[in-house]
N, C-alpha and C positions, 0 to 999 in steps of 0.2 A: 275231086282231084286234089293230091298234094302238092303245096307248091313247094318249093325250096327257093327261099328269097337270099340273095349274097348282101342285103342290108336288111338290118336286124329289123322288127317290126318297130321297137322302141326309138331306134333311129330315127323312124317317120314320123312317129304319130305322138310322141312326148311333148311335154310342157318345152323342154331345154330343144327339140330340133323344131318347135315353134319359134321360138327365140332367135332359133339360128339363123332358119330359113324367112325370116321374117326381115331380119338385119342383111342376109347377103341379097333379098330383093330391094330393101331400102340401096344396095351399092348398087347393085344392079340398073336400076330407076335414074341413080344418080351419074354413070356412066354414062347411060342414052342421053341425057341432058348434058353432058358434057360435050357427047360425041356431034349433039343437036348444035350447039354456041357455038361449038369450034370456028368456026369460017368465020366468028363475026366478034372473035374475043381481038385486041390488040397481041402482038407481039410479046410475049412475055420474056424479062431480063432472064437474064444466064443464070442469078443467083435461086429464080425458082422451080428452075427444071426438076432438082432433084423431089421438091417434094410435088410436084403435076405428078410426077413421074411413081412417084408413092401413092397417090393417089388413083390411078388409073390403073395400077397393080390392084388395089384395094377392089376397088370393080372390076375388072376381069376377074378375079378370083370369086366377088361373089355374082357374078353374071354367071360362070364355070357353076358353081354351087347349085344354085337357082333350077338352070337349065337341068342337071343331071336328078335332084330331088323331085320338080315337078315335075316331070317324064319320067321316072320310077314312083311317081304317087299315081299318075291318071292309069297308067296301065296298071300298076297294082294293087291299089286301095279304094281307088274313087267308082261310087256305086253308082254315079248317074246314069243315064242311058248311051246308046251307042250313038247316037248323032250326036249327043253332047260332046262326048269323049272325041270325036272328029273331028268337031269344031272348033274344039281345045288346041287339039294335038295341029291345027293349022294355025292357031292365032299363036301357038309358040315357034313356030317355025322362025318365027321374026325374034329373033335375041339382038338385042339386051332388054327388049319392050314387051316381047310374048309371055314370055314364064313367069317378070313378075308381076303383070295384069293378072296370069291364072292363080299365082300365089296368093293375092289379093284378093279375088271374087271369089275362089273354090277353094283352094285349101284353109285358108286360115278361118272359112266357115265349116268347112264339111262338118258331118255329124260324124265320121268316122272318126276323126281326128279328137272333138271335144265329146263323145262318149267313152272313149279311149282315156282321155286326163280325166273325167269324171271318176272312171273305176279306177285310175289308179290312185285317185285321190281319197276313197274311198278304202281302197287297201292298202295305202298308210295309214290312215287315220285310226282304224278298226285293229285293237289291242290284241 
């Protein structure tokens, strides 16, 4: 069957969107921990709204990131089996905590991913 993907294969599975999706689960992780403290931080003065507030953009943005990569890697790349992919696809259900648990345990292992950097590593290096 041909697929026709609207993100590039290199998109996914590169050195540089390992990097990326690796950094907006680290925001992602750190949103939920925010989101987690809240009830129990004090009152924060007026003077640091703005940068909470930069900061919580920072994470929504890669919460947003996160969620839309690993839900177009499990349905498009990821070889496991179908109860795996299920399991998945429910332990992300829960954002800003699901996707980058899976970002964690499965993507940033799969063998799709790291025989992918392999060969491309391979066809740089190769004159």
């Amino acid at each position: 069957m041909l697929r026709y993907y609207y993100i590039n294969k290199e998109w996914m599975l590169s050195r540089a969107a390992r990097r990326i999706y690796r950094m907006a689960a680290i925001l992602s992780f750190l949103l939920f921990l925010f989101l987690l403290s809240r009830p129990f931080l004090p009152q924060l003065p007026y003077s640091m709204l703005p940068i909470v507030r930069l900061l919580i953009l920072c994470g929504v943005l890669g919460a947003a990131t996160t969620i839309v990569a690993m839900e177009y890697f499990l349905f498009g790349f990821d070889t496991s089996p179908a109860w795996k992919k299920v399991f998945w696809f429910f332990v992300m259900l829960a954002p800003p905590i699901g996707p980058p648990i899976y970002c964690f345990a499965v993507y940033l292992r799969s063998t799709v991913v790291t025989t992918y950097i392999a060969k491309a590593d391979r066809e740089f290096r190769t004159p």
